[in-house]
N, C-alpha and C positions, 0 to 999 in steps of 0.2 A: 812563248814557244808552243807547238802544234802538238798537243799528246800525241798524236798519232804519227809522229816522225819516230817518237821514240819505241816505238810496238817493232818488233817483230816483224810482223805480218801488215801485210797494207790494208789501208781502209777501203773496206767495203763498199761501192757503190748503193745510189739511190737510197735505200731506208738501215743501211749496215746490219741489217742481220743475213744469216747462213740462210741459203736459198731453198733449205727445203725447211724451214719455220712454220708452220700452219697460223694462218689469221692475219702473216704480213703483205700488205699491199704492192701488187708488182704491177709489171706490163707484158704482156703479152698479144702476138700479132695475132688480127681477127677472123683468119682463116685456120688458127690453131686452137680455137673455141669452139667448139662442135653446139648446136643446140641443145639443148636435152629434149628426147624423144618421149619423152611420158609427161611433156608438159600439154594439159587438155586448153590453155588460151589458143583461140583461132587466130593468131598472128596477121591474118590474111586477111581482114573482116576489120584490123584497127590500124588499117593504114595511116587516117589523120590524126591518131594519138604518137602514130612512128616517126611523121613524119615533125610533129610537133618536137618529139625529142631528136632526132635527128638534125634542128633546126636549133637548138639550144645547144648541140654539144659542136657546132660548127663556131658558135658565137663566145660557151663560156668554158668547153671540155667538158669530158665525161664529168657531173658532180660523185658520183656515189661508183663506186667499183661492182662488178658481180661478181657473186661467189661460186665458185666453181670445184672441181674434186678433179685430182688425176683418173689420167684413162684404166687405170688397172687398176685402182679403186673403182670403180663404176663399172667395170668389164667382169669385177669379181664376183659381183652382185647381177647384175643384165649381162652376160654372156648372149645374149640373142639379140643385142642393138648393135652390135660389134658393125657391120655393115651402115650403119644411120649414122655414126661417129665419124667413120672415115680413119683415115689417120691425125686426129686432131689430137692435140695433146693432152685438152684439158675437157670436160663438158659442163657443161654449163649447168646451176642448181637453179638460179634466181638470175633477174633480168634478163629474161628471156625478150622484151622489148628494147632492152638498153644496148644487146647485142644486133639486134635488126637494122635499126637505129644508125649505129655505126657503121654498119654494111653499106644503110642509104645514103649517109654523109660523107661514104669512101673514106672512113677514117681505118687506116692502117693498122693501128694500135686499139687495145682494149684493157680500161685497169678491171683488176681482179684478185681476186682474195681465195685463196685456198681453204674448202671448209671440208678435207676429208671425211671429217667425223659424219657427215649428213652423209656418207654409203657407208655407212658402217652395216645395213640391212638395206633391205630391199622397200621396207615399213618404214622404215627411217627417209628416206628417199621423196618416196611416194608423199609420207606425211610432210615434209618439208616444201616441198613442189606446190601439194594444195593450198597449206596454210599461207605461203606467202602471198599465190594470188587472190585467195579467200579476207585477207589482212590488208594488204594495200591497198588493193581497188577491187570493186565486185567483177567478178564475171556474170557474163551473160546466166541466166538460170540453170540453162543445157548444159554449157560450161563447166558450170559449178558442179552439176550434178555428175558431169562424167568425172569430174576428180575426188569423188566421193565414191564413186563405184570402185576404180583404184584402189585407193585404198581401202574400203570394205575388202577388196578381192586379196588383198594384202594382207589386212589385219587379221580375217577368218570370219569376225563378226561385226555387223554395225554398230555393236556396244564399244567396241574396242575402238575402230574408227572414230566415233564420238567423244572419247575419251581423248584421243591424240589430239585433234582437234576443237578440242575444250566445248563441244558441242553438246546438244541432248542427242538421245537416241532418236524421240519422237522428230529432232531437225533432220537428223541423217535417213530416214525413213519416206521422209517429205521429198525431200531432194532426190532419191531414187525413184523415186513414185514418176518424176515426169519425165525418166526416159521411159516408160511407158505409154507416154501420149504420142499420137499420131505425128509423122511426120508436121502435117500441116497446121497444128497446133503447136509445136514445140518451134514453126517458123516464126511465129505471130507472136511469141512467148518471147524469143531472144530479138524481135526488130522492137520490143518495147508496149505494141500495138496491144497486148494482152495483158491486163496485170498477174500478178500470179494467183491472186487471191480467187479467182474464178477460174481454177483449174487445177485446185487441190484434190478434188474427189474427182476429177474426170478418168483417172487411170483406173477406177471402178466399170469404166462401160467397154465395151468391146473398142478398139480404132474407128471402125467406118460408123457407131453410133455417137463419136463427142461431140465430133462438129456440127450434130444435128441439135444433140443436147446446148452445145453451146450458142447455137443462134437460136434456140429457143429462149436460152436466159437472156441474151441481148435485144429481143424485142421488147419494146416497152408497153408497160402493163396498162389492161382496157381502162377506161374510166368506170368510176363506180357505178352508172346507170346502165352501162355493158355488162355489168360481169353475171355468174350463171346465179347469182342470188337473187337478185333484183330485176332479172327480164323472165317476165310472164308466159310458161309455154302457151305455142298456138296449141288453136283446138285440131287444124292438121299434124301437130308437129313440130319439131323444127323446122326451121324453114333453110332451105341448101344455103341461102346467103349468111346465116347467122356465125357470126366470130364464133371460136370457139374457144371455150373458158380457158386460159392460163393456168398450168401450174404453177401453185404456189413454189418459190424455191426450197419451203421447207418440204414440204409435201415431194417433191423431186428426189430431196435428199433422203426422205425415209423408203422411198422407191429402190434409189440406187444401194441403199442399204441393206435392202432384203426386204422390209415392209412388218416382220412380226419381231417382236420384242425379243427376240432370242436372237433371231438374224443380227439385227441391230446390234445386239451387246458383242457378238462375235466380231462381225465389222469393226465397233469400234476397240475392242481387246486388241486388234492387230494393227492397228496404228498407230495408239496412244500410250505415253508411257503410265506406271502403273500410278504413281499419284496424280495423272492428269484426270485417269479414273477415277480413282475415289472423290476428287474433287466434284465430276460431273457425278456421281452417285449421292454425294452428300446433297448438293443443289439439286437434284431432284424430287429428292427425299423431302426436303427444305419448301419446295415446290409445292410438292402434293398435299403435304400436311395444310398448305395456305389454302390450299383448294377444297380441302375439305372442312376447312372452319369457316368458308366463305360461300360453302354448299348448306352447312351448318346453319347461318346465320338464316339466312333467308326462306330456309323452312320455316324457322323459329316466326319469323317476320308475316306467314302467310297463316302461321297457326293464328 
């Protein structure tokens, strides 16, 4: 016999729990899913990754549900997206692709999971947003960096931010640093063209001087019977054809650092976190003393 001939009450449809349950897997139509508006992925720029899923969920259905928050949870928190939702019933936290997706495969339907508790704050939200595209797949640099400004602007502080997102300071620091580069650098940064590592300290120079800076590091360095040690001045002169010495990259970076030991220390106090410091104090320290037993020695060696 059917327990449930003998209930009272009829059986529940699809997963049988009470439909406003938080964390149970429903259906809901794809035009009653709003995007979320504070998601910083450029949707529009990962067409062939959309279209990739969109071409799987034709052949094997949605795999994974997204999770989503009622519109008055989200309206309670962003009052000012009210307009970007529409009348959608739900917005959307996570799969923000997985929804696109289904729009491009004309699928009607979309599974989803109700995670109210992620608007429980605006910080909550925000930090949820980032982490998951920061967690599954990277974003572009720019990307990343704008959902880190987010929620900095959320949190209050970049320490806090950091925290949410199980980060260091000195990473959330970084990552804000290159919405400070030029338009034309931060192109060349998210087409891949540029690594990141050559454009850490550029948010030190003015916009219209990185990319000067920056094709300077990109040209490749004279051979050693060019450079200013080993070529012999004329008795005119220089001569107007003569390359002109490269800077060394280290020598750049104590430039752009302010150039005297005080500049320097200031410089790096605002970017590093405070054991990053004492590390680089100790190795210096560690440094010097080498240099001076090895300045030591070779006195000793001429006496």
């Amino acid at each position: 016999m059917n327990l449930s001939d003998l209930a009272s009450d009829p059986v529940l449809p699809e997963a049988r729990v009470p439909a406003f349950a938080e964390s149970a897997p429903r259906t809901a139509r794809v035009q009653q899913v709003a995007a979320n508006p504070l998601n910083t992925r450029d949707l529009d720029t990962d067409h062939a990754k959309i279209e990739s899923i969109a071409e799987s969920m034709r052949t094997h259905g949605q795999l994974q549900p997204c999770a989503v928050v009622a519109r008055d949870a989200f309206l309670r928190i962003f009052p000012e997206h009210e307009a970007a939702i529409g009348k959608a019933a739900w917005v959307q936290v996570t799969g923000g692709r997985r929804r696109a997706a289904a729009l491009l495969a004309s699928q009607s339907t979309l599974d989803i999971v109700v995670k109210n508790s992620l608007a429980e704050s605006r910080e909550a939200w925000v930090g949820a947003t980032a982490a998951e595209n920061l967690d599954r797949e990277n974003l572009d640099p720019i990307e990343e960096a704008k959902a880190v400004q987010l929620l900095v602007r959320e949190c209050g502080t970049g320490k806090a931010a950091a925290t949410r997102l199980s980060r260091t300071p000195a990473w959330v620091t970084q990552r804000l640093n290159l919405l400070k580069l030029a338009p034309e650098v931060q192109a060349l940064l998210r087409s891949g063209e540029l690594p990141l590592r050559d454009v850490r300290d550029l948010h030190q120079l003015a916009p219209d001087e990185q990319l000067e800076e920056l094709q300077q590091r990109q040209q490749p360095s004279e051979p050693p019977e060019l450079t200013a040690v080993n070529r012999e001045p004329s008795a005119d002169g220089p001569s107007p054809n003569t390359p002109k010495a490269r800077r060394s990259p280290e020598a750049s970076a104590i430039r752009r650092l302010g150039g005297t030991p005080d500049k320097i220390a200031k410089a790096l106090r605002a970017e590093m976190a405070s054991e990053d410091l004492r590390a680089l104090a100790n190795l210096l320290l560690r440094l010097s003393e080498v240099a001076g037993d090895q300045e030591l020695g070779a006195t000793s060696a001429v006496e």
